[in-house]
C-alpha positions as CSV (number, residue, x, y, z in Angstrom):
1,X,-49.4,49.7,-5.2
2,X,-47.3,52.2,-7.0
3,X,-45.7,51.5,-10.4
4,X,-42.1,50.3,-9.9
5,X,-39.5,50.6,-12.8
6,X,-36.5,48.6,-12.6
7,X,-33.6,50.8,-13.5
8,X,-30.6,48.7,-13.2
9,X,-30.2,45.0,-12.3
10,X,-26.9,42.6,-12.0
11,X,-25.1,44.8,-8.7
12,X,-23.6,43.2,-6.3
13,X,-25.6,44.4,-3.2
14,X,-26.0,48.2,-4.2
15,X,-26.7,50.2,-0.8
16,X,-26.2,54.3,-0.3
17,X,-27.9,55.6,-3.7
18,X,-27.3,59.4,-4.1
19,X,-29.8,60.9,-6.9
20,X,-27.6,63.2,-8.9
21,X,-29.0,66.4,-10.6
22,X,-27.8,64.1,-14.4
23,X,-30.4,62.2,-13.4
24,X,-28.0,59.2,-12.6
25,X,-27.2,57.4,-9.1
26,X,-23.9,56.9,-7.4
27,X,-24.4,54.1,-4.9
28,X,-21.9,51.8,-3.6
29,X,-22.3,47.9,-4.3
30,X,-20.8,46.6,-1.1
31,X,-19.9,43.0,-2.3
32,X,-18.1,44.0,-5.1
33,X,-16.0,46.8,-3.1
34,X,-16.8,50.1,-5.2
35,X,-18.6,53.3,-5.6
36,X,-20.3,52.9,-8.8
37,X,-22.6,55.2,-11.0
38,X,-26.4,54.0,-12.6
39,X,-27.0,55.7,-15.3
40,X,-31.0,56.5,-16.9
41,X,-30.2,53.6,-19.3
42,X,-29.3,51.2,-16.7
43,X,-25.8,51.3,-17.3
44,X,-23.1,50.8,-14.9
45,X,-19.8,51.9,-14.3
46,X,-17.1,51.9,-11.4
47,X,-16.2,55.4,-9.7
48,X,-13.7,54.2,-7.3
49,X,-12.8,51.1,-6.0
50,X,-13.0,51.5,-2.0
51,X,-12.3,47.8,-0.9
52,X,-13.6,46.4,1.9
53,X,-17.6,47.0,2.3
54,X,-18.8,49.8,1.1
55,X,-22.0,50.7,2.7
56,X,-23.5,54.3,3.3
57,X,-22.5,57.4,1.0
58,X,-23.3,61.1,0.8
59,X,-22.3,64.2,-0.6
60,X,-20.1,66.7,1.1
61,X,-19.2,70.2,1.1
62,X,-16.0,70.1,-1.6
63,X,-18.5,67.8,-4.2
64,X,-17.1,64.4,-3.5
65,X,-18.7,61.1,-2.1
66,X,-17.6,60.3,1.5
67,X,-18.3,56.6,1.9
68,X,-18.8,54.7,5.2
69,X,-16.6,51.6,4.3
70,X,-17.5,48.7,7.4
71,X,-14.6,46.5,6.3
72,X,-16.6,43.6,4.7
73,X,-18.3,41.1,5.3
74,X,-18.7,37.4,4.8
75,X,-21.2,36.1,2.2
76,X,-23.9,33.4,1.6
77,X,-26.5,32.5,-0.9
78,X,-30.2,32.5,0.4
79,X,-32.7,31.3,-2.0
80,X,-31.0,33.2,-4.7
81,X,-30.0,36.6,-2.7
82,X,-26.9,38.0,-1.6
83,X,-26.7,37.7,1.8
84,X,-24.4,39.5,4.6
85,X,-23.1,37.9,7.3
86,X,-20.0,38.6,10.2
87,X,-16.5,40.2,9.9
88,X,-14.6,38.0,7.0
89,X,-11.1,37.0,7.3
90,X,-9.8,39.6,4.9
91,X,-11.4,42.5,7.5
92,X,-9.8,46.1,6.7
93,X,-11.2,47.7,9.3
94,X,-14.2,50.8,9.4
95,X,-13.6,53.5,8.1
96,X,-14.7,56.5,6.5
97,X,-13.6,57.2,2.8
98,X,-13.4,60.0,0.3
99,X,-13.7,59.4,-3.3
100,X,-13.0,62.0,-6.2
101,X,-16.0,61.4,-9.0
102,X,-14.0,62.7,-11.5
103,X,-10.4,60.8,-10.7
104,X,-12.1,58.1,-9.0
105,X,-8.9,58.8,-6.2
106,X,-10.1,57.2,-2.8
107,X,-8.6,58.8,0.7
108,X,-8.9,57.2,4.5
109,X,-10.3,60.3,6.0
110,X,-10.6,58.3,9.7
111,X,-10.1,55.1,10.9
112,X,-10.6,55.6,14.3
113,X,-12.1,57.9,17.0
114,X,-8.8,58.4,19.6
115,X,-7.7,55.0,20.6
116,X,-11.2,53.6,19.1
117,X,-11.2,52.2,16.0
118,X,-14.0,52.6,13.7
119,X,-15.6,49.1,13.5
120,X,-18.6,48.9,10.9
121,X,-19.0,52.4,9.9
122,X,-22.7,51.9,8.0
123,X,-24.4,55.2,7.4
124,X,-24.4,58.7,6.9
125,X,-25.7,62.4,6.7
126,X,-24.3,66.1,6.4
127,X,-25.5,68.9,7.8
128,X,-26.5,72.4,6.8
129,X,-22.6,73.1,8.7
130,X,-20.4,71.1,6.1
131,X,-20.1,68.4,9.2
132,X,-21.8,64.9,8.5
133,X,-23.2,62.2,11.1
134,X,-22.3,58.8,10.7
135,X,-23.4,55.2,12.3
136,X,-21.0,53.0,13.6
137,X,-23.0,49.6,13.7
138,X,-20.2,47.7,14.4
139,X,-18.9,43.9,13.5
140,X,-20.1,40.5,15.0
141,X,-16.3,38.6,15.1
142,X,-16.9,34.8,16.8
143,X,-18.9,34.7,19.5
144,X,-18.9,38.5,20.2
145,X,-21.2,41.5,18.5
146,X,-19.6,45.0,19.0
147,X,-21.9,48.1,20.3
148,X,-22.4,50.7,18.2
149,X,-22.0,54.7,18.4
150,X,-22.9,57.8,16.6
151,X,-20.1,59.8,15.8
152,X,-19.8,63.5,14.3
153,X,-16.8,64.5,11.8
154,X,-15.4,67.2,10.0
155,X,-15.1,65.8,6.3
156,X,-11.2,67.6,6.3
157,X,-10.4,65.1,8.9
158,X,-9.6,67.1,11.4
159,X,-12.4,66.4,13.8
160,X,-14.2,62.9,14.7
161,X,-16.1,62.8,18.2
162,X,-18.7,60.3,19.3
163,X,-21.9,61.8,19.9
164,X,-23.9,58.9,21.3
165,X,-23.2,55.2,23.2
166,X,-24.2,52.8,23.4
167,X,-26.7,51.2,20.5
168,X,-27.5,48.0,19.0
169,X,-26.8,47.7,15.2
170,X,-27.1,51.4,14.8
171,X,-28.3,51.8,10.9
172,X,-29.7,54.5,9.0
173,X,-29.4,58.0,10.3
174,X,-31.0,61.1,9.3
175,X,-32.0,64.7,10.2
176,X,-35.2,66.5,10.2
177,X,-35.8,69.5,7.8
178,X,-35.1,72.2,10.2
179,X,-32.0,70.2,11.1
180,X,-32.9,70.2,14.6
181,X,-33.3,66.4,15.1
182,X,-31.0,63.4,14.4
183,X,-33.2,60.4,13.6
184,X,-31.3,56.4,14.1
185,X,-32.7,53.1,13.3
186,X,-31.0,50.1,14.7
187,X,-31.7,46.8,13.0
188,X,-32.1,44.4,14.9
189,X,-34.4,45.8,17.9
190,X,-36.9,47.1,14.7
191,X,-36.5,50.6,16.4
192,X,-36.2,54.6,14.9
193,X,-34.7,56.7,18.1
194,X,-34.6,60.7,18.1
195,X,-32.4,63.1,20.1
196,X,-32.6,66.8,19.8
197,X,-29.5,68.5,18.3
198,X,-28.2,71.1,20.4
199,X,-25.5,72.4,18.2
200,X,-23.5,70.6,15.6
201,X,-22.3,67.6,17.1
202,X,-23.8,67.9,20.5
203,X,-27.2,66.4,21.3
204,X,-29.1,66.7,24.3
205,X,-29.7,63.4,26.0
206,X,-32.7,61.5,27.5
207,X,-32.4,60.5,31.2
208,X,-34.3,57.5,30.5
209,X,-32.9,54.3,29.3
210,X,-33.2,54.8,25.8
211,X,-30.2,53.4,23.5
212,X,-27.5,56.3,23.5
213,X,-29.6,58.9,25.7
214,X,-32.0,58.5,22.9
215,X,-35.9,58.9,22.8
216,X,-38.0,56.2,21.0
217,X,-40.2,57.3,17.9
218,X,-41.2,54.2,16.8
219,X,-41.3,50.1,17.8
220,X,-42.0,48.1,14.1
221,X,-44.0,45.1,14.8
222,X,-43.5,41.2,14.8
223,X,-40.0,39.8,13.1
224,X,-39.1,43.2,10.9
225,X,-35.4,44.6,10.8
226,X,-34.5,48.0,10.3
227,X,-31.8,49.3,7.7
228,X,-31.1,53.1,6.3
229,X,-33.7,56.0,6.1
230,X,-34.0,59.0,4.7
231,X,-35.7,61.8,5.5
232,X,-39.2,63.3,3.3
233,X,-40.2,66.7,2.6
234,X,-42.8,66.5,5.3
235,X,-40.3,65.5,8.4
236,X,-41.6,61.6,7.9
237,X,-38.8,59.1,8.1
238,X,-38.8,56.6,5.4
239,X,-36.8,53.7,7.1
240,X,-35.6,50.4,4.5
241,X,-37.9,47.1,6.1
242,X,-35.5,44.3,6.2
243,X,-37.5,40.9,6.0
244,X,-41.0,42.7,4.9
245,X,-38.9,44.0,2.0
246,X,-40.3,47.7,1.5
247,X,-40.4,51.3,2.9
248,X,-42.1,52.0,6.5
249,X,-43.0,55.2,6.8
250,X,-43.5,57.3,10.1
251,X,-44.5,60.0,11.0
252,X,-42.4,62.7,13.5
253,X,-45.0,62.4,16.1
254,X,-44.3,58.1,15.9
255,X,-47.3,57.2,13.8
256,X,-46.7,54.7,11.2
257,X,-48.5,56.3,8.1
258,X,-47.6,53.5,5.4
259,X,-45.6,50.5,4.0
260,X,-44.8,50.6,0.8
261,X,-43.6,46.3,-0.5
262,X,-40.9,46.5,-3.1
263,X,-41.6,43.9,-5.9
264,X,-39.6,41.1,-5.9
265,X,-40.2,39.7,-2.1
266,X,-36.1,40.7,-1.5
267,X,-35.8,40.0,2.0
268,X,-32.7,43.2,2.0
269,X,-34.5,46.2,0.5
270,X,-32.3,48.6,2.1
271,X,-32.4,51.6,1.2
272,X,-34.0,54.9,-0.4
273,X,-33.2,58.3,-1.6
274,X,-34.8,61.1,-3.3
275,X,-34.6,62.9,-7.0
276,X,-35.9,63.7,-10.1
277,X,-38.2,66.6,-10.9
278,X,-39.6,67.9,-7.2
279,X,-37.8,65.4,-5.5
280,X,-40.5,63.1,-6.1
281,X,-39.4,59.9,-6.8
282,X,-37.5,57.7,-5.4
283,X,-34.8,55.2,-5.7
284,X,-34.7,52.0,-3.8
285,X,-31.9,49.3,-3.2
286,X,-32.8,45.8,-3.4
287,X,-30.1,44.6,-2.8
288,X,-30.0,40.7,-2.6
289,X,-31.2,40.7,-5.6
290,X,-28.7,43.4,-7.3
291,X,-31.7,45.9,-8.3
292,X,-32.3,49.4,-8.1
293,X,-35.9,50.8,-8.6
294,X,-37.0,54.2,-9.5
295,X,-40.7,54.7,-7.9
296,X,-43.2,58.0,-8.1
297,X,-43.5,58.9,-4.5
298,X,-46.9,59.5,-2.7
299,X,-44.8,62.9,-1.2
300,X,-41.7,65.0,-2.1
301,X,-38.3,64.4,-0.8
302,X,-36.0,66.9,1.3
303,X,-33.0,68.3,-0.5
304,X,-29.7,67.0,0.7
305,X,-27.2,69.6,2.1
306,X,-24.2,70.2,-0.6
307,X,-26.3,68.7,-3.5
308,X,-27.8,70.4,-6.3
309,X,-31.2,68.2,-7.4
């Protein structure tokens, strides 16, 4: 097992981490409502406060955050973890937010796609055109669990369209390194789908019956639950394991090369992100139990459009 540091501990379920070239992570702690920065030390301080739930986050073109804010969610305590749950009374809606890290200004940059409104916006990931992808996983309100989309935006604002329909509990998203393939995992079916990009925005979909005209990559195995991904140096998705509590890895043909268990037995290790010297280690959310790891990576990361590492 590789040697896990703890780098920071007492967030308040830290999702989204963005390795900066300082050497410190932005990440958002969705209970508490704020983009927040980790510094080498373990210190922590608030960037912007974005309300809501903050829950994916990526760099864009002009240097500031843009934040996939699902609205919030309800919480409970489960042997000692944070735990999310359905849409709370005090739901703002989805959206997607912009946040200055130097003023710490937030912005609504869209709140809905026409006459749809942005539900649980949860993840998210530019491209080499300045335009990011974003999951829509949705809300469960009651009784009744929204679908989720994939939607493609302009971070301006003056472009949102929905790029593929319907999914269940659409999660992490990514793209391959020649930025030919959009890679989704949903959560609760343990499932990574695939479509080929066409051109920014546009993907070519499968005439099977795949979720969203998608193509399957992978299937996990017995009761595991899928949350963000990103993307290694070799094409490999590395896709947060809900309930195992690591990092699945798999390959771009669909072979599943390795799991890697966070310490800690947190059911909600959720997500991971590259940095450091190479872009060889990573950084790991747990997030029930408020931790963020730093780990020497068994292969280098791919460098995010529109940030300098």
């Amino acid at each position: 097992m590789p040697e896990f540091r703890e780098m920071a501990s007492g967030l308040q379920f830290p999702e989204g981490p963005i390795a900066m070239p300082d050497g410190s992570v932005v990440l958002v702690e969705i209970k508490r409502g704020t983009l927040s920065r980790v510094t080498p030390d373990g210190s922590i301080t608030v960037v912007g406060d974005t309300g809501g739930g903050p829950n994916g986050a990526g760099m864009g073109p002009d240097g500031k955050i843009y934040v996939c804010n699902n609205g919030g969610f309800e919480w409970a305590n489960v042997n000692g973890m944070d735990a999310p749950g359905a849409q709370p009374e005090n739901y703002i809606g989805g959206r997607i937010q912009r946040v200055d890290l130097d003023t710490g200004q937030v912005e609504d940059v869209y709140t809905a796609w026409g006459d749809v409104p942005l539900r649980g916006p949860n993840d998210i990931v530019f491209d080499a055109h300045g335009g990011f992808y974003f999951t829509d996983l949705g809300k469960t309100h009651g009784r009744v669990v929204d679908r989720g989309s994939i939607y493609y935006a302009l971070p301006d604002g003056s472009s949102i369209e929905e790029v593929a329909y319907p999914l269940d509990h659409p999660n992490g998203i990514g793209l391959s390194p020649d930025g030919n393939r959009l890679y989704v995992a949903e959560t609760i079916t343990g499932r990574i789908w695939y479509w080929d990009i066409e051109s920014p925005g546009k993907v070519a979909s499968n005439p099977g019956f795949g979720s969203g005209g998608g193509t399957l990559l992978a299937t996990l195995t017995n009761f595991q639950l899928l949350d963000s991904l990103a993307v290694d140096g070799e094409g490999n998705v590395c896709v947060a394991t809900l309930i195992s509590g690591g990092i699945t890895v798999v390959s771009p043909d669909g072979e599943i090369l390795e799991f890697v268990e966070v310490p800690g037995n947190d059911t909600f290790v959720t997500n991971i992100a590259f940095g450091g010297e190479g872009l060889r280690t990573a950084y790991i959310t747990s997030s029930g139990y408020g931790k963020l790891y730093e780990v020497e990576w068994s292969r280098p990361g791919l460098a995010l459009h529109h940030l300098n590492v």
